[in-house]
N, C-alpha and C positions, 0 to 999 in steps of 0.2 A: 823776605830774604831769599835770595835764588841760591842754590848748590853748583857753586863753579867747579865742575870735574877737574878742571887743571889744577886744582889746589886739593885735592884728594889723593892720598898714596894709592900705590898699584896695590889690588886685589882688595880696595874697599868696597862694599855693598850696599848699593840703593835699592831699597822697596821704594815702589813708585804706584799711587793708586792714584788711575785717574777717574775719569764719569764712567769710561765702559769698562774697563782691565785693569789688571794688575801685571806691572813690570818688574824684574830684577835685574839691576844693571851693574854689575863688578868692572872695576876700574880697568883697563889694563894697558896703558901708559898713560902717567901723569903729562911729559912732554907736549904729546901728541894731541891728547882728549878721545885716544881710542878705547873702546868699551865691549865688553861681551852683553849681549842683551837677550832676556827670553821671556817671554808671556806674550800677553795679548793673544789676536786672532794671526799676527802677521808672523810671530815669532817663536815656535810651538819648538826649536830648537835653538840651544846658544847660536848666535849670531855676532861674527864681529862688525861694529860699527860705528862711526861717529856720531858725536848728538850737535846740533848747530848751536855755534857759538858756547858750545861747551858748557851750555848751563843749562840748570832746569828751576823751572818757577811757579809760584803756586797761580792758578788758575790760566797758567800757558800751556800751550801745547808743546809737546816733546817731540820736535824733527830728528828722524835719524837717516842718515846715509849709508848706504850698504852694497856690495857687489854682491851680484845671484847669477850665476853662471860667466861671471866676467861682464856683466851688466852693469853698470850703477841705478840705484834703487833709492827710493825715497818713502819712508811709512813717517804720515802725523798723527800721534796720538789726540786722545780726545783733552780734552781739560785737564792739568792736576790740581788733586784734592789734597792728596799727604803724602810725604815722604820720608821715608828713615835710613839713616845711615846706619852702618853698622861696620867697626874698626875690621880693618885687615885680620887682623889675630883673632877677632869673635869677641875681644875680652868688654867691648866694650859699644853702646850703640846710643842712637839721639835722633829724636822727635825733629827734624830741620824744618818740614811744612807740616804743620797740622791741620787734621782736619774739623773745623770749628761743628759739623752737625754728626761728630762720634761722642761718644756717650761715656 
């Protein structure tokens, strides 16, 4: 099952653990599929940015689109392993990819 951003409210929370890093993606427009993004080696600060095609899926890599100085930028993540959602409010969160060799 892939996590389509456009179908997630603003200010929901993805952990994203791929082969090499760990991502946190909050939503911030459902319309759009724009996102604040931070982890990894590429993104040691919130970063705003689209993910392609708006979805994320287990064992695909996660492209994101980004301006850096008025640049457009491009980081592909490595593999995902699992990812969890976690409700706008905090009140509530869910296993979306798992990852089958955690324990």
């Amino acid at each position: 099952m892939d996590i389509d951003i456009k179908k997630l409210k603003k200010n929901t929370k993805i952990l994203v653990e791929t082969e090499s890093s760990i991502y946190e993606i909050i939503v911030s427009s459902q319309k759009t599929g724009m996102v604040q993004v931070s982890g990894g080696k590429s993104f040691l600060r919130p970063v705003k940015a689209k993910i392609q095609d708006s979805k994320i899926g287990k064992f695909k890599q996660i492209i994101f689109f980004y301006k850096d100085q008025n640049k457009p930028k491009e980081v592909r993540t490595s593999r995902v392993l699992s990812a969890r959602i976690y409700g706008a409010d905090g009140s509530w969160h869910f296993d979306a990819i798992e990852n089958e060799n955690s324990d």
